[in-house]
PLY file of the C-alpha trace (Angstrom):
ply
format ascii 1.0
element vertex 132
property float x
property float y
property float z
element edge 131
property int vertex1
property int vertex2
end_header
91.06 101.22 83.38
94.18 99.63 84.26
95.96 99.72 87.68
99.64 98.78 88.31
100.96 97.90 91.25
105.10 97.35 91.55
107.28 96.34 94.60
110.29 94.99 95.11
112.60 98.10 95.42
115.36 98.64 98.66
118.27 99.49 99.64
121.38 97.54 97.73
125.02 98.82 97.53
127.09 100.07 94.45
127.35 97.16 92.03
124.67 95.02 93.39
121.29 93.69 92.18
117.67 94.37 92.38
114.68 92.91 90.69
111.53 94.70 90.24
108.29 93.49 90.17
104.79 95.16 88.11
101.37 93.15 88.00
98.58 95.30 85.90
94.87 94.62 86.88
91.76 95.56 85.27
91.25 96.01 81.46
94.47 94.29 80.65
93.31 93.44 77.39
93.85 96.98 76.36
97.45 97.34 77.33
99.92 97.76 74.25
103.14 98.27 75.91
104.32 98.56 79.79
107.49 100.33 81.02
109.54 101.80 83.91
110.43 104.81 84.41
112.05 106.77 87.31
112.56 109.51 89.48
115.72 110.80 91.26
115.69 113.57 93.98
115.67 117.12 91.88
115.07 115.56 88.37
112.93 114.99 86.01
110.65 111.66 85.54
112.72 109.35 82.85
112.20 106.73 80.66
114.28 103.61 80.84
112.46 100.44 79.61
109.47 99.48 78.18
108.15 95.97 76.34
105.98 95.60 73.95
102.70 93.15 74.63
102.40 92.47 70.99
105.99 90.40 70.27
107.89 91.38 73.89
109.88 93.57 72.53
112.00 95.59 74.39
113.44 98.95 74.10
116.04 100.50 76.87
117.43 103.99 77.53
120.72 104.61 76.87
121.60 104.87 80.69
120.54 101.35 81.20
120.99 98.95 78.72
123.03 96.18 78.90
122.99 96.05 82.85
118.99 96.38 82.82
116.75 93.93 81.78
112.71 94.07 81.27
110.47 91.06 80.82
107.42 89.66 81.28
106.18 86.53 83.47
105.29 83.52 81.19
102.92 82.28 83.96
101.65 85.56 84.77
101.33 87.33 81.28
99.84 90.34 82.96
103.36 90.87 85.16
106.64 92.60 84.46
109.92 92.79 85.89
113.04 94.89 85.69
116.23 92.89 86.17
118.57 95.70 87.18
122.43 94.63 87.48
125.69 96.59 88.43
123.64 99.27 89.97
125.34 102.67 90.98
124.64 105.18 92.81
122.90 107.55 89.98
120.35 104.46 89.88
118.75 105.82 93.21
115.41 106.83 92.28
111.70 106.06 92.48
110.94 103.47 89.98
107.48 103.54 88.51
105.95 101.02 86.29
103.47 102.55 83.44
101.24 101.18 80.67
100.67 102.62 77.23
96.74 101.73 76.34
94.55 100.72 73.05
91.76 103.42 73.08
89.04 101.93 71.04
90.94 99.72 69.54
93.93 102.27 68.47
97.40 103.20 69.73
99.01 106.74 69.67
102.29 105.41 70.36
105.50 105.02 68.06
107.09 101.82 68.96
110.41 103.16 67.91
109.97 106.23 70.45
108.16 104.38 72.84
109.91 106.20 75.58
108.24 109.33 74.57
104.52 108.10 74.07
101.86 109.23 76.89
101.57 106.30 79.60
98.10 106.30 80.38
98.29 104.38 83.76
100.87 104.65 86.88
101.85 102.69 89.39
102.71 104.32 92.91
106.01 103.83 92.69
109.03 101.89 94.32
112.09 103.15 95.93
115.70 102.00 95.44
118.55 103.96 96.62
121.96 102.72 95.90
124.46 103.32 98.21
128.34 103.58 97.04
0 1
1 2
2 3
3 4
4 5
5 6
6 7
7 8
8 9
9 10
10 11
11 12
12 13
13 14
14 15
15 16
16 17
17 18
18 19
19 20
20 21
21 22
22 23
23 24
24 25
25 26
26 27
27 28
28 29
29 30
30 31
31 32
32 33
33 34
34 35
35 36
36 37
37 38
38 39
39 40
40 41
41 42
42 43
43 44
44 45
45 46
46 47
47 48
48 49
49 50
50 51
51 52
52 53
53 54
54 55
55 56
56 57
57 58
58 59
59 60
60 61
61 62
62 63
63 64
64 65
65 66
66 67
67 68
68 69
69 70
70 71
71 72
72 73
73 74
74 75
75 76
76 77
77 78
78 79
79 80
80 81
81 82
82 83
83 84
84 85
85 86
86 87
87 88
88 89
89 90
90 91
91 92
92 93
93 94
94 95
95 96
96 97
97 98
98 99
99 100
100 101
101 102
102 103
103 104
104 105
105 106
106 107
107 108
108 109
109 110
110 111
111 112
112 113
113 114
114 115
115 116
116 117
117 118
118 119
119 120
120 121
121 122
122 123
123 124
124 125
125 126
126 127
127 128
128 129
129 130
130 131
């Protein structure tokens, strides 16, 4: 198993910064991808990055990209982050970092839909509310 723990989330106003953190634990080896997704009051769970453990690559949702920014911790392979810039106010959610896993030794995930593919592990989530 794989556990995922995330902080980093607060309170920032309308056009400001925040960077989020994920370290995954455990059977790391099996990870194939890690993302974010999030939450806002009265909606559904979304997907809005995700990077590939293979080659890093990235893949955004339309809502984000080009003012968020996921990566991964050269020091700390086993750690993400989501650089998110110019935030507004229908950022506010619960952010949740996830991990897409091997199972023995094969993925059921389409890279190119990555957004879509069942995360197998969760973090607990982190809150940032944006205020305008």
């Amino acid at each position: 198993q794989v556990q995922l723990v995330e902080s980093g989330g607060g309170a920032v106003q309308a056009g400001g910064s925040l960077r989020l953190s994920c370290t995954a634990s455990g059977r790391t080896f099996n990870i194939y991808a890690m993302g974010w997704f999030r939450q806002a009051p009265g909606k559904e769970r979304e997907f809005a990055a995700a990077i590939n453990w293979i080659d890093d690559a990235t893949d955004y949702a339309d809502s984000v990209k080009g003012r968020f920014t996921i990566s991964r911790e050269n020091a700390n392979r086993n750690m993400i982050y989501l650089q998110m810039n110019s935030l507004n106010d229908e950022d506010t959610a619960v952010y949740y970092c996830a991990a897409v896993l091997y199972y023995s030794g094969s993925v059921y995930c389409d890279w190119k839909s990555v957004g879509t593919c069942d995360f197998d592990s969760w973090g607990q989530g982190t809150q940032v509310t944006v205020s305008s």
